[in-house]
C-alpha positions in Angstrom: 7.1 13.4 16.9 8.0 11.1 19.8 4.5 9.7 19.8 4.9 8.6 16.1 8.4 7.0 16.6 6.7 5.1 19.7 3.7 4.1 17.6 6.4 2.3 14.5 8.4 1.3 17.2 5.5 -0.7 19.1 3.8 -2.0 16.2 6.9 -3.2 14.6 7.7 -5.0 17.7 4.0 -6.4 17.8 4.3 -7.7 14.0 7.5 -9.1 14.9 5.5 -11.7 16.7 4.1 -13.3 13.8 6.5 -12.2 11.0 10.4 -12.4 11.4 13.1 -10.0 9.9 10.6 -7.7 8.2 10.6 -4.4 10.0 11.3 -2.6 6.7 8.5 -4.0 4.6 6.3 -3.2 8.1 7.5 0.5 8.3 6.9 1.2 4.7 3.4 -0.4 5.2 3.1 2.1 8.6 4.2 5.2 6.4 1.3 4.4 3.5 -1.1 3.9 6.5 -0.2 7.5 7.9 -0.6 8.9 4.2 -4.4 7.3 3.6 -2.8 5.0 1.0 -3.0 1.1 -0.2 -0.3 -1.4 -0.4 0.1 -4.1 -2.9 2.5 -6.9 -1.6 4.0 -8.4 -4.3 6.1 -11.7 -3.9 7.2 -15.2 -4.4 4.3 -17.8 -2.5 5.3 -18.5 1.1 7.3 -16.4 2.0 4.2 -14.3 4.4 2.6 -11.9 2.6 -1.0 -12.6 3.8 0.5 -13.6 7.6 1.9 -9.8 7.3 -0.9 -7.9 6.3 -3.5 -10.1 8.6 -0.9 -9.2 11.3 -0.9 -5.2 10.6 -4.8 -5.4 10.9 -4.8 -7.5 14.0 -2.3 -5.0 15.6 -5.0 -2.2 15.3 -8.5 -2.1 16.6 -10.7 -1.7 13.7 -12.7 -3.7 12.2 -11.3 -6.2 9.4 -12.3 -8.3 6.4 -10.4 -10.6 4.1 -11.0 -11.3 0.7 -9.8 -14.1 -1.4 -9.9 -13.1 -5.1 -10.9 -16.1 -7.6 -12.6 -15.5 -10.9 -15.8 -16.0 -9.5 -15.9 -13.1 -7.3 -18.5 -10.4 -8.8 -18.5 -6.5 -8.8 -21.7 -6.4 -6.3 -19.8 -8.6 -4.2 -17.0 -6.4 -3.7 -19.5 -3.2 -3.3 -22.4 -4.5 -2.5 -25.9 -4.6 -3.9 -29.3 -3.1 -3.5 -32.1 -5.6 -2.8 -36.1 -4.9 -2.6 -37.3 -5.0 1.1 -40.8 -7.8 0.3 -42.2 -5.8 3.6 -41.5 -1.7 2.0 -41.0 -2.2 -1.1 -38.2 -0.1 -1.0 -34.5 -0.5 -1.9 -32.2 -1.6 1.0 -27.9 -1.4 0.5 -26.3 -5.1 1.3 -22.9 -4.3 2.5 -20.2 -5.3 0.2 -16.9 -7.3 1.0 -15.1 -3.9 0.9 -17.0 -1.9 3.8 -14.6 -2.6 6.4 -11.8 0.1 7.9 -8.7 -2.8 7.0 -9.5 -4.8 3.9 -7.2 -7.3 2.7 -7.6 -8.3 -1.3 -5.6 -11.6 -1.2 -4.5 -12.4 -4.4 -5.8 -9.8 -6.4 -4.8 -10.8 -9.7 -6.7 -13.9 -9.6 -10.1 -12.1 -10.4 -10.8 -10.5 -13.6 -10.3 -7.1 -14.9 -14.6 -6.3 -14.2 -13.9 -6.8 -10.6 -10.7 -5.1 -10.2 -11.9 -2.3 -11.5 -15.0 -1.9 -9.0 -12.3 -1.0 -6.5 -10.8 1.9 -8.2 -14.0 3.8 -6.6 -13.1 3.0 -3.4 -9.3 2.9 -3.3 -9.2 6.5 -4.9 -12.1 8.5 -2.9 -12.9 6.1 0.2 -16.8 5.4 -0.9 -18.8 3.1 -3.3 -21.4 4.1 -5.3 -24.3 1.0 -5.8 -27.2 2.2 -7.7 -27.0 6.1 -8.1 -26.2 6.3 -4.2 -22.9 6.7 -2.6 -21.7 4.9 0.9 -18.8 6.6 2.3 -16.0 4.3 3.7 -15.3 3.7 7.6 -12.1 5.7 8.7 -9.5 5.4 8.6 -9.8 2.9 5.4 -6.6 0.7 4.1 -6.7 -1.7 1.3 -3.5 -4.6 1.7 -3.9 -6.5 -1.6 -1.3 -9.1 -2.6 -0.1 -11.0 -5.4 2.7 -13.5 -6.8 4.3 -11.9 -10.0 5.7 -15.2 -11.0 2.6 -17.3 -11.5 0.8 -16.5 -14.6 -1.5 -19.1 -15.1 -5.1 -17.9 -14.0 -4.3 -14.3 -13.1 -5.2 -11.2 -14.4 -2.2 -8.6 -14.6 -3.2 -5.5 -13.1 -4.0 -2.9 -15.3 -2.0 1.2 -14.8 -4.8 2.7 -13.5 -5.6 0.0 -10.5 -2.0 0.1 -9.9 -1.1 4.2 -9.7 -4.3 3.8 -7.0 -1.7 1.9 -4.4 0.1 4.4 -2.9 3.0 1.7 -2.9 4.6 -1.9 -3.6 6.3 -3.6 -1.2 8.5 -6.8 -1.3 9.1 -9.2 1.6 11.7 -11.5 0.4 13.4 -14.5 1.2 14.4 -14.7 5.1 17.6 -14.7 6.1 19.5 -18.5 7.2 18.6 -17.3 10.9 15.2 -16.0 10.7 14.3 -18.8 8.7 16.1 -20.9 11.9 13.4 -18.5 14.5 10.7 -19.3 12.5 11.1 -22.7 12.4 12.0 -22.6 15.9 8.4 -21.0 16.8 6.2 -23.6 14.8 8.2 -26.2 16.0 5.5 -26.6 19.0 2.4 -25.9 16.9 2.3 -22.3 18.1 0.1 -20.3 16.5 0.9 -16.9 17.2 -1.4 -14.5 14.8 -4.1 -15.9 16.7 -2.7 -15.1 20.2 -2.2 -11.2 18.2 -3.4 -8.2 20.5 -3.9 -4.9 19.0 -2.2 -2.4 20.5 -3.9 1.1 18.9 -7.2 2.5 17.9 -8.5 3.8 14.8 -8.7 7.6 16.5 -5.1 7.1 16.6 -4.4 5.8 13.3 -6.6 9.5 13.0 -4.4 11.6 14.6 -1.4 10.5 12.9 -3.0 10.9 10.0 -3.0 14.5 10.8 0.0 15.1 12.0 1.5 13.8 8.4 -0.4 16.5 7.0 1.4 19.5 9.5 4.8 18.0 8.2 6.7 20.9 6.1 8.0 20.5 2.9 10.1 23.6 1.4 9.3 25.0 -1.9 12.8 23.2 -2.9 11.3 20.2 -2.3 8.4 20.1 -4.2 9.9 21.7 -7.3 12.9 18.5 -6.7 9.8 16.0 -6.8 8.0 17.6 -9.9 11.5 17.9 -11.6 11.9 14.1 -10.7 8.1 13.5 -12.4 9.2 15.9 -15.4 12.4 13.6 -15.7 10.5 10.6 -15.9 8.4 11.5 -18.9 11.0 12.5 -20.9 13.5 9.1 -20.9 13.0 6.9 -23.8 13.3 4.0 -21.4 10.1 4.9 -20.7 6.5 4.6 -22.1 4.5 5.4 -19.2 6.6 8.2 -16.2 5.1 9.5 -13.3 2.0 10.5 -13.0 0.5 13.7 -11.0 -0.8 11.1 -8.0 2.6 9.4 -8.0 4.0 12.7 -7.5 1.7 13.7 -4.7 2.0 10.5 -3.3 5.4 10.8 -3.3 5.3 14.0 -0.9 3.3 12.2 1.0 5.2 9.5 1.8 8.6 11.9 2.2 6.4 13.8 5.2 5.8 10.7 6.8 9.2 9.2 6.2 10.3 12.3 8.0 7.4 12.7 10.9 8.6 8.9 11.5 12.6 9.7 11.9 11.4 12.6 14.7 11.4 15.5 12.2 8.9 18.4 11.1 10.6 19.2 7.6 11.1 17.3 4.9 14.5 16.4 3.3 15.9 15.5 -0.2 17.1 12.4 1.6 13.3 11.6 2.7 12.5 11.7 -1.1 15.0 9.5 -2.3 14.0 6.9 0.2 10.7 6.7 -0.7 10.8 7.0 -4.3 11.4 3.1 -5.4 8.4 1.8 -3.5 6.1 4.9 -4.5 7.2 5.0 -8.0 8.7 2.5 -9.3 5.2 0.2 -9.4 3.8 2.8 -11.5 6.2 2.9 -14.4 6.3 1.4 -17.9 9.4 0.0 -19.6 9.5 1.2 -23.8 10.0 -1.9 -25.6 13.7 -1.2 -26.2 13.7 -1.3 -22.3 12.4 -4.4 -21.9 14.6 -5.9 -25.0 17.4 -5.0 -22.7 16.5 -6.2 -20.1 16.1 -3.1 -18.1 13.8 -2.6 -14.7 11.8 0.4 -13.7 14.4 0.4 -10.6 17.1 0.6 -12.7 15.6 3.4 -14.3 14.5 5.1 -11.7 18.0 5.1 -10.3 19.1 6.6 -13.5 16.3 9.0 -13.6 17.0 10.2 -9.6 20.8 10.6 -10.2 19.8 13.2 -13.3 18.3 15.4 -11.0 20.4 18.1 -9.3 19.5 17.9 -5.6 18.5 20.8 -3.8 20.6 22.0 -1.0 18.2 24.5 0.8 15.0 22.5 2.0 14.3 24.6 5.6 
């Protein structure tokens, strides 16, 4: 347990370097990394999404690969293709933009639905398939994709089923009058510091975190208060779309971590409630009456969390 704390702790401090003010969008980044899951930073332009996930790769050795989404990016070049070799005559595999352990997909709205969807492969069962043969991922295998929900013009909304494949959405924000102050402070000289990044783990222990998450309990209680949380969902009228199954598991997920990260073994209610916004709340889908009122899946989450009786026996 002391190990994990030491591992948010240290990478926190070594994203801190490059981004200011953001250890909460960095630890909810950590606990989907523990959990085997994708992120999609969603925000207003400038405010360092791309610095932040460039940074969260740099801070781990693994290998790493950036793609910047446009409308001209293809399927195969996402994948990969297969290509006759002039001196065999056999088929050889081309390594796609996506075979790398970190991947970031910057901007992913910008490229259409065709190519968005040749990552649904990958993101849900960590291989591509090019050709009737399937390459299996490098380990451990993130995808950081990002995206501005306020500019329409040119971009491709994500469809349900790319976005109940990110195990969670994360927000940055504005910083605060002070930060903004440290940040101008640092670039005042022309520093650069992403490039002067170190990383400061390995993929084997990225690995053995990993597996740590997975020895996390989580008392029968628990699980019947998530799927009870789920059930809830599908039934509001503010509602067209609740949670699915994967949110729910993803949701466990993340409430083992959340816990394995605050130095315990078991999971609590508290755990849940924590991580249920920025598991959830990306995969839900107002009603129109919802939307008419001017309603958020936050909002309704909230309401949907507080009609749920919460266990009191979770050991």
């Amino acid at each position: 347990m002391q190990v994990t704390q030491r591992f948010a702790q240290l990478l926190t401090q070594n994203v801190g370097n490059v981004i200011v003010g953001k250890s909460a969008a960095v630890e909810l980044i950590m606990i989907a990394m523990l959990c085997k899951g994708h992120v999609l930073i969603e925000d207003v332009p400038g405010v360092g999404k791309t610095t932040l996930a460039s940074a969260l790769a740099k801070s781990i050795d693994c290998s790493f690969k950036r793609i910047q989404f446009t409308p001209d990016i293809t399927p195969s070049d996402i994948t990969g293709f297969s290509i006759v070799n002039m001196k065999t005559g056999e088929l050889e595999y081309r390594k796609g933009l996506v075979m790398s352990q970190m991947v970031l997909c910057d901007e992913i709205n910008r490229t259409s639905p065709k190519t968005q969807s040749s990552l649904l492969e990958v993101m849900e069962e960590g291989q591509v398939t090019v050709d009737g043969v399937t390459y299996a991922m490098p380990q451990p295998f993130m995808v950081l994709a990002t995206q501005n929900p306020v500019d329409f013009v040119g971009t491709y909304p994500l469809p349900e089923a790319q976005l109940d494949r990110f195990f969670m959405r994360v927000s940055i924000g504005y910083p605060t009058a002070d930060e903004e102050a440290d940040i101008l402070e640092r670039y005042t000289s022309g520093a650069r510091p992403l490039e002067k990044l170190e990383p400061i783990c390995s993929s084997q222990d990225i690995l053995k975190l990993q597996q740590q998450v997975e020895g996390v309990y989580a008392a029968k209680e628990v699980r019947v208060y998530i799927a009870a949380i789920a059930a809830a969902s599908r039934k509001t009228g503010a509602l067209e779309l609740g949670v699915s199954t994967r949110a729910a598991i993803a949701l466990l997920k993340a409430s083992q971590a959340r816990a394995l990260m605050d130095g315990r073994d078991y999971v609590l209610p508290e755990d849940v409630q924590r991580m249920a916004e920025p598991v959830l709340a990306h995969r839900l889908v107002l009603s129109p009456e919802a939307r008419m009122r001017n309603m958020t899946p936050q909002k309704v989450l909230s309401t949907v969390l507080s009609s749920v009786p919460v266990p009191v026996k979770t050991k």
